[in-house]
C-alpha positions in Angstrom: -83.9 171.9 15.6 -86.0 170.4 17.8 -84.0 167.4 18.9 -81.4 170.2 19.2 -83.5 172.1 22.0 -84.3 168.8 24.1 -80.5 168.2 24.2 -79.8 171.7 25.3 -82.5 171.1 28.0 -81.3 168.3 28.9 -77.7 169.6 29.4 -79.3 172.0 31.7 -80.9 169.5 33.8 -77.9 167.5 34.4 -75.7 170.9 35.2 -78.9 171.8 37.7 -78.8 168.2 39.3 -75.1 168.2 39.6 -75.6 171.6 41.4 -78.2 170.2 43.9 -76.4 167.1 44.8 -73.1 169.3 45.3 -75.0 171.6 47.9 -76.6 168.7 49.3 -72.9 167.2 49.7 -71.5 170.6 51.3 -74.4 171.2 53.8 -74.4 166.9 54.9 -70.8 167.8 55.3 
């Protein structure tokens, strides 16, 4: 269970930094 919710944190952190770098992209842009 535990290792379970660090994974789905993690997934959420990589979804969030994907996020950021793509706004970062279209404002640069």
């Amino acid at each position: 269970m535990i290792i379970k919710d660090y994974f789905l944190i993690f997934l959420c952190m990589i979804v969030f930094v994907l996020f950021v770098l793509i706004g970062v992209a279209f404002f640069t842009l």
